[in-house]
N, C-alpha and C positions, 0 to 999 in steps of 0.2 A: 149829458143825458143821465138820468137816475135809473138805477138798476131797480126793475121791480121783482128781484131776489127776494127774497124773504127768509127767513130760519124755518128750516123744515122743508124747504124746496128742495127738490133735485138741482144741481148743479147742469150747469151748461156742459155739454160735452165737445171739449173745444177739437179735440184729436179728431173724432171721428164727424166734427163739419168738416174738419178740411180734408179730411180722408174720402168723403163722400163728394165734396163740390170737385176737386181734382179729381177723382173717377167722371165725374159728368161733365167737367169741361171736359175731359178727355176723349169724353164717349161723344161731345159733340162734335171734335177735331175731328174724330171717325166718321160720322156719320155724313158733315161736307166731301169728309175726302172719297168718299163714296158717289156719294150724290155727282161731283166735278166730273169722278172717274170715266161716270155714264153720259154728261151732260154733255162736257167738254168746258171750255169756257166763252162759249161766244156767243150764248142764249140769252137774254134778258134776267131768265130765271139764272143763270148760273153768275152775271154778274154779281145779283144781288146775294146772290149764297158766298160767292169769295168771298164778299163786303163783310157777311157775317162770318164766316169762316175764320176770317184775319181779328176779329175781335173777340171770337172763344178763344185762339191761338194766346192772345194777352194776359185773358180769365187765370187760363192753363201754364201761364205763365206766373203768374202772379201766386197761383195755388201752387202751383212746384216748389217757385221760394221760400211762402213760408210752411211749406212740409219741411224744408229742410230747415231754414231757421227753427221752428220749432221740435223738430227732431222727431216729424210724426213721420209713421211707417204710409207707405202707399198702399191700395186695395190692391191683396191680393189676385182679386178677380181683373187685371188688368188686359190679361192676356185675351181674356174672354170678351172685353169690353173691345176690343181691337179689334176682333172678328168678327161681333155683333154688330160692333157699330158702324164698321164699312159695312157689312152684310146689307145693314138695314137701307143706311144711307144709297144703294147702288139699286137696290131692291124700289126704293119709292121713286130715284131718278126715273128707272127700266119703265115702270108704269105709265108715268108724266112728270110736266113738267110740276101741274098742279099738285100729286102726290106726293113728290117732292117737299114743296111747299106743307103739305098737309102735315107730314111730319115734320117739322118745325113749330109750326102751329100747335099740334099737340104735345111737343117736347116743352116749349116754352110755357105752355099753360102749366106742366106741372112742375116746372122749376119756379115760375112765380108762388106759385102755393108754397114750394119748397123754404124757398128762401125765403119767407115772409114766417113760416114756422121756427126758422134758424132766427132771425132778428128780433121777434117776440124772444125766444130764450133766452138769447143773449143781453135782451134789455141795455144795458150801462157796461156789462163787466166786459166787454171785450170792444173798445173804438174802433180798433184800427181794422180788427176782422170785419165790424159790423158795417164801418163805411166800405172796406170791398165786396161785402154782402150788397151792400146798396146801390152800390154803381153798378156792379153786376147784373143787378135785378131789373135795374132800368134800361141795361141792352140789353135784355133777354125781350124784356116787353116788347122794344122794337122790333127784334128779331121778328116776333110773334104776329105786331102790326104791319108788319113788313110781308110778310108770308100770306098774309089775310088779302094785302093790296096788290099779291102778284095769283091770287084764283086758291087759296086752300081751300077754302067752302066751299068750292065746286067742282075738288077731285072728286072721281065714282067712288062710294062708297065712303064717305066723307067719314058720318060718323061712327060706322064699323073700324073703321082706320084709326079715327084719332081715340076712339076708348082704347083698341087693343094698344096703341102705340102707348097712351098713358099710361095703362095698366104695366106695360113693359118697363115704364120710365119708375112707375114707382115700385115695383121688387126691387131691379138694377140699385135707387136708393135704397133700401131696407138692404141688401145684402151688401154694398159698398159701406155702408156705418159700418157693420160690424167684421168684415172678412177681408 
């Protein structure tokens, strides 16, 4: 892949992707372990949540390593992200099974955005990031498709829910880069 870098670009900021994507796998271990909490696991909806659950679990795994291979510090805001994101995750179960789904839906909408900004940066100078950026991106979509195929668009208040949830998703990033 050729780096579309140039002289006089900003440099990629490698520390604070994976400071921000390891906040949001994290924050979406939360938000399953939420969701399970309410559900239980014997729902339709809840198998399909494990399904995804156990594959942010990997994400989250994968970003822990290279924090520490690379020697980047974790988001402060961690503690916060723990509380939030069961909070939230148990909060859309409590509702339905669809609201449930609805966040996800709306989570995954803005991680594709996300990451798709992060591999435009990255262009060429980072493979190894950029291919776990990729594969990432490609189960989140599923996630997304998957959520869509089990009723998000037809939780109450569909798209009150998924703006505030977006909106949510995107400070959480903007304060995860840098805190």
């Amino acid at each position: 892949m050729i780096s579309n870098w140039r002289p006089g670009d900003k440099r990629p900021d490698r520390e604070s992707m994976l400071r921000v994507n390891q906040a949001g796998e994290y924050g979406a271990a939360r938000i399953y372990a939420g969701q399970l909490a309410v559900l239980g696991r014997g729902s339709p909806a809840a198998h399909q949540i494990s399904r995804m659950a156990a594959q942010e679990q990997r994400h989250l795994d994968r970003f822990n390593a290279l924090l520490a291979e690379r020697g980047v510090r974790p988001t402060a805001l961690q503690p916060l992200w723990n509380i939030a994101g069961f909070a939230l995750g148990a909060a859309t179960a409590l509702m339905s099974e669809k609201a449930a789904m609805a966040c996800t839906d709306a989570i995954e909408t803005e991680i594709d955005r996300h990451y798709s900004e992060q591999l435009e940066e990255l262009g060429g100078t980072d493979p190894e990031l950029a291919s776990d950026i990729a594969e990432f991106q490609a189960e989140e979509l599923e996630h997304r498709e998957a959520a869509r195929a089990h009723g998000a668009q037809e939780a109450i208040a569909y798209p009150l829910m998924s703006a505030a949830i977006r909106a949510g998703c995107k400070v959480a990033i903007e304060l995860s880069k840098r805190i």
